[in-house]
N, C-alpha and C positions, 0 to 999 in steps of 0.2 A: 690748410687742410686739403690733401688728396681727394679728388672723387673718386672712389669703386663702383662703378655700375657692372650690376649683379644681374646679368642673365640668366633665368630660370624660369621652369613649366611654362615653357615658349616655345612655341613651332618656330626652325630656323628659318622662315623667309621674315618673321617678323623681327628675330635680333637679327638678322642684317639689315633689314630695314629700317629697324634705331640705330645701327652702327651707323650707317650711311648719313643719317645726319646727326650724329653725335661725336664720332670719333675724335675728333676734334679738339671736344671738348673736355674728356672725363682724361684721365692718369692711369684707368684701371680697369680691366674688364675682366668681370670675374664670370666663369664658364661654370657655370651650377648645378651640382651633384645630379639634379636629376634630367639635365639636359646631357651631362656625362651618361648615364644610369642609360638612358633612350638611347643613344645614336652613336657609344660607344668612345673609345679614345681617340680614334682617328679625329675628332671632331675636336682637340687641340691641336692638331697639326693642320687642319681646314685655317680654325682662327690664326693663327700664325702667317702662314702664308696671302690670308688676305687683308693683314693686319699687323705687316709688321715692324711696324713702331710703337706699337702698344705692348704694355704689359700685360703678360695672360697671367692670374691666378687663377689656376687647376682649384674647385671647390672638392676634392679630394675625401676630407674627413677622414685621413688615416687612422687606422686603432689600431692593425699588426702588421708584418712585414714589411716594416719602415723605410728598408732599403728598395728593396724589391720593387714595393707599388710606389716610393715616390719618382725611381728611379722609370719605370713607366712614363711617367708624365715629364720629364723630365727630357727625357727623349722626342716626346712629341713635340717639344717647345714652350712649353709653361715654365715661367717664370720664376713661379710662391706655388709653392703646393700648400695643402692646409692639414692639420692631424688635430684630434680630438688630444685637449687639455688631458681629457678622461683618460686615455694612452696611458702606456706604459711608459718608465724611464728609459729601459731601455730599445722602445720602438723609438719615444721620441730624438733621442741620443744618435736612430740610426738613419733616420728622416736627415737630420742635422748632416750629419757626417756627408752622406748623400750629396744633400745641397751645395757644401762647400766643395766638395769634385766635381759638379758641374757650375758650379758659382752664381747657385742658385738660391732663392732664399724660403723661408720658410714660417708659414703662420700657424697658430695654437687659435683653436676655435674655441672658446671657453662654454659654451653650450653643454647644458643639464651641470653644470660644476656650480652649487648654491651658494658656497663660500668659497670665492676662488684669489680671493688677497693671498692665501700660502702657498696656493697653486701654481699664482703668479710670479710668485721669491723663485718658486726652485725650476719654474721654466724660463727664469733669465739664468738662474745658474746653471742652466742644460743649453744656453745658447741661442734660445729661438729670436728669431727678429722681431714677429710681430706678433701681437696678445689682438685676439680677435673679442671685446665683449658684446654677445649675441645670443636675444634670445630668439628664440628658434620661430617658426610661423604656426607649427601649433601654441604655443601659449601665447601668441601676440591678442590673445582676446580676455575676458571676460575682466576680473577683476585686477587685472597687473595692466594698469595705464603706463603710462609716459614716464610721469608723475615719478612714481614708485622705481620705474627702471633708470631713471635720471636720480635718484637719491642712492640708487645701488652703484651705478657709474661713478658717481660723487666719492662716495667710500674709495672702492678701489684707486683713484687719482689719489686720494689724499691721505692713499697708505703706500701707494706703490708707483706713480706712477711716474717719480722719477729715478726709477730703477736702472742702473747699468745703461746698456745698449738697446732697452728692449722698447718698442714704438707698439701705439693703441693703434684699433680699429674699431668704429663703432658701428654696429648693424642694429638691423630692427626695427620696418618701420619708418625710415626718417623721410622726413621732409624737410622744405622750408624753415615752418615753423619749429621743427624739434629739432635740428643742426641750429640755428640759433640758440637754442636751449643748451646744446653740449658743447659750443664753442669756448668758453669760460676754463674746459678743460683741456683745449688744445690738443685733440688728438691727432694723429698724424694722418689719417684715411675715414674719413666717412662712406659709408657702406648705405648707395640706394638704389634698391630696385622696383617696388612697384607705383613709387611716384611717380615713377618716368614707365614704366615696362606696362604698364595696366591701362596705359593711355594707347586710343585708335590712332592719332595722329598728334602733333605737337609735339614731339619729343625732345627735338631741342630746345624748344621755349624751355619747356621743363628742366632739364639740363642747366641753360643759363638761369631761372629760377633759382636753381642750388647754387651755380657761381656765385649768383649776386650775394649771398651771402658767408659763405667760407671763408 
């Protein structure tokens, strides 16, 4: 399993200062919607440049002008842009197209999509790379535990998840203990950010944390 460490709602002297001792170690640094939203596009082509052996996935969240705005990021230097499942076919169609001209790739955030087993059939037959399953940081509380989100992950693997060409990502939450719990399913990217990002110092302990067990 890839790590993705998910920088977001972070002042950037701090995610450089996890990069700095992290980089190392993750596959994946993903540049998040609202540290995009603050500080603008330019701040893909920052990460690039001081950072460029990594993979940058742009957290994007495309829903229209699939060309247009991946093509944006694309330019900066990101890697994977991401577009809402929710999309249209043919935003997502143009995201795609997109990527393959700059030979780029491209992930499907499956976020607010409650039943997304069908969703997930016909965004491998539109191409996408990767299936992001993620619930979002407002509902990571009240009554939808681990539990419940791990028996929903279950389903999808074991309707879909040896589909075509198409590779899981799993967000939400994870740590230690809960990547042990979704290893069983083998997905291609674990997706963690405030195990490691919420912490003052440590960061790579934490990091290695997540190695030890992937």
């Amino acid at each position: 399993m890839k790590i993705q460490l998910a920088l977001d709602r972070l002042d950037l002297k701090k995610c450089h200062d996890i990069l700095s001792e992290t980089s190392d170690l993750i596959d994946i640094v993903e540049i998040g919607t609202s540290l995009i939203f603050e500080h603008g596009i330019k701040i893909i082509s920052d990460f690039r440049k001081r950072y460029p052996a990594l993979i940058l996935l742009a957290d994007t969240k495309i829903v229209d002008s699939g060309d247009f705005e991946s093509r944006l990021f694309y330019n900066q230097g990101a890697d994977i842009v991401t577009v809402l499942g929710l999309a249209s076919d043919n935003t997502i169609l143009a995201v795609k197209a997109t990527a393959i001209a700059y030979r780029k790739k491209v992930m499907a955030d499956m976020i607010g999509i409650s039943k997304p087993i069908d969703r997930i059939k016909q965004l491998a037959d539109l191409g996408i790379d990767y299936v992001c399953l993620h619930q979002g940081i407002d509902d990571q509380s009240g009554d939808k535990t681990f539990e419940k989100k791990l028996s929903a992950y279950t389903e999808v693997f074991d309707n879909v998840g040896s589909l075509k060409h198409i590779k899981f990502a799993i967000a939400g939450g994870l740590n230690p203990d809960k990547i042990e719990g979704i290893k069983h399913l083998s997905p291609e990217i674990g997706i963690v950010g405030s195990y490691i990002t919420s912490k003052n110092e440590g960061w790579r302990e934490a990091v290695e944390s997540i190695k030890a067990v992937v």
